[in-house]
C-alpha positions as CSV (number, residue, x, y, z in Angstrom):
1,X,52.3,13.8,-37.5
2,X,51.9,10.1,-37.6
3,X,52.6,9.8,-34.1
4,X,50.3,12.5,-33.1
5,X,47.6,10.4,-35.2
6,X,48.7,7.2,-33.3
7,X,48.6,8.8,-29.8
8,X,45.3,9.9,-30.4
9,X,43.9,6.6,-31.7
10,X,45.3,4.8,-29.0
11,X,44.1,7.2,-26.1
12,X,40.5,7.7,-27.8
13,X,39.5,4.4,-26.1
14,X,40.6,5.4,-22.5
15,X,38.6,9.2,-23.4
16,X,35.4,7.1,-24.8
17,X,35.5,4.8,-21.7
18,X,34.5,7.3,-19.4
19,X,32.0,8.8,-21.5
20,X,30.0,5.9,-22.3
21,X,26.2,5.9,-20.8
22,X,25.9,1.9,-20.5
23,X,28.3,1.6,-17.2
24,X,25.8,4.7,-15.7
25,X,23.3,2.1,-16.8
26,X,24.3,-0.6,-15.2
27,X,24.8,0.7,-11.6
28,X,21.2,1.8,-11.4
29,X,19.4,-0.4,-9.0
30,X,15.5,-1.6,-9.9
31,X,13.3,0.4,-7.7
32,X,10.2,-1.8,-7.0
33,X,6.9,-0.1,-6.6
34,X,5.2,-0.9,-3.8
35,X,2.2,-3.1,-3.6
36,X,-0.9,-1.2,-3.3
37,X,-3.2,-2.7,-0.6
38,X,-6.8,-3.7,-2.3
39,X,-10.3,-4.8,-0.6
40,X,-10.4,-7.9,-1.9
41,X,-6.9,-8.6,-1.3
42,X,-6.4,-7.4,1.9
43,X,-9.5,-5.9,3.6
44,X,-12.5,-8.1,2.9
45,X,-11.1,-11.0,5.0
46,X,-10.5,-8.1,8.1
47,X,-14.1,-7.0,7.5
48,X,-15.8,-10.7,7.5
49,X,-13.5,-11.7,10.7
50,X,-14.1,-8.1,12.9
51,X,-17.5,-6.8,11.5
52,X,-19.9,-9.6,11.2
53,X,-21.8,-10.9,12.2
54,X,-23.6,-7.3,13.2
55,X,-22.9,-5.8,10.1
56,X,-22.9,-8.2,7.5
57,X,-26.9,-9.3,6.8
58,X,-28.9,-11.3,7.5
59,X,-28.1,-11.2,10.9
60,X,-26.7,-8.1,11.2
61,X,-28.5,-5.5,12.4
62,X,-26.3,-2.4,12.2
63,X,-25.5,-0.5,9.4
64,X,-24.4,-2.9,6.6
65,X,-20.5,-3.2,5.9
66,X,-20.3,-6.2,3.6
67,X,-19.3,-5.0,0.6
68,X,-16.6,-3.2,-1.5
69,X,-19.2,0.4,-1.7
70,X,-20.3,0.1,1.8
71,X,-16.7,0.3,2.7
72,X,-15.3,2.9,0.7
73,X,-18.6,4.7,1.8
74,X,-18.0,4.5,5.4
75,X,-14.1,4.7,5.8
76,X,-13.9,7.5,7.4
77,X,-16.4,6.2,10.4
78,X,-14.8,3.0,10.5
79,X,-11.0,4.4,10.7
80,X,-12.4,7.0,13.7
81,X,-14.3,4.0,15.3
82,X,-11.7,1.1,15.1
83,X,-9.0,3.8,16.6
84,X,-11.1,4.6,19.6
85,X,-9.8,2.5,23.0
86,X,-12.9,0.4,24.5
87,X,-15.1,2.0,27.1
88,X,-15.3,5.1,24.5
89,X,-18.5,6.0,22.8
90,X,-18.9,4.5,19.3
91,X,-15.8,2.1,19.4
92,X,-16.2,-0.8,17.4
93,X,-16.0,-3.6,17.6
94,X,-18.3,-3.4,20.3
95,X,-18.0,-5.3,23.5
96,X,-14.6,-7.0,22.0
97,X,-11.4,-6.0,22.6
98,X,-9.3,-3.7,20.4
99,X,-7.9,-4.8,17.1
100,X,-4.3,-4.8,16.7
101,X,-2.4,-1.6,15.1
102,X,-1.2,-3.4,12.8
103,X,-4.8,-4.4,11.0
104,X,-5.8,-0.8,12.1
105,X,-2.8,0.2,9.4
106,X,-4.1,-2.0,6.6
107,X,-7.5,-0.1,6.9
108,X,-5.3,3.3,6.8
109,X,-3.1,2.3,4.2
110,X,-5.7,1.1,2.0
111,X,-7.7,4.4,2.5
112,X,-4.2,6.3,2.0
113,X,-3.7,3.8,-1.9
114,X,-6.9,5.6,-2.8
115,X,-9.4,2.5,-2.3
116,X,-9.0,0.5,-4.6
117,X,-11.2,-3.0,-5.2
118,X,-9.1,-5.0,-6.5
């Protein structure tokens, strides 16, 4: 009997080593969220440097785009105009050439993160 009572206490380590929840822990990996794009972060300085002077006042004199709620407002028309190729009717921006797929994604990928301001 005192063996069998030996046996087990020296085996009960071995048995409890597999079972234990901290080494499952451990070789979890972090999974980072991704950075959500933001207008002030990321799209303001795209609008000021493609969209004005024409639509940023006072000397624009299209519809004005200078602002977070002008924006959001008018996504939709400025994702379909930015995506057009030049010669097309509405592309913006007008009489320049067309902006780089990679800005057109920040614009889409901000709409997509659900617009947000900051």
């Amino acid at each position: 009997m005192k063996k069998l009572c030996v046996l087990l206490l020296l085996a009960m380590p071995i048995v409890l080593e597999f079972c234990s929840s901290t080494k499952k822990a451990a070789n979890k990996v972090a999974v980072k969220e991704p950075v959500k794009l933001t207008y002030v972060s990321n799209v303001q300085s795209l609008m000021i440097a493609n969209c004005s002077p024409c639509h940023f006042p006072p000397k624009g004199n299209k519809k004005p785009l200078d602002n977070y709620a002008a924006a959001t407002h008018n996504i939709d028309s400025i994702l379909f105009r930015i995506q057009k190729n030049p010669g097309e009717k509405g592309f913006m921006p007008f009489k320049h050439t067309k902006l780089p797929d990679s800005t057109i994604m920040v614009f889409m990928q901000w709409k997509k993160d659900g617009l947000l301001e900051k």
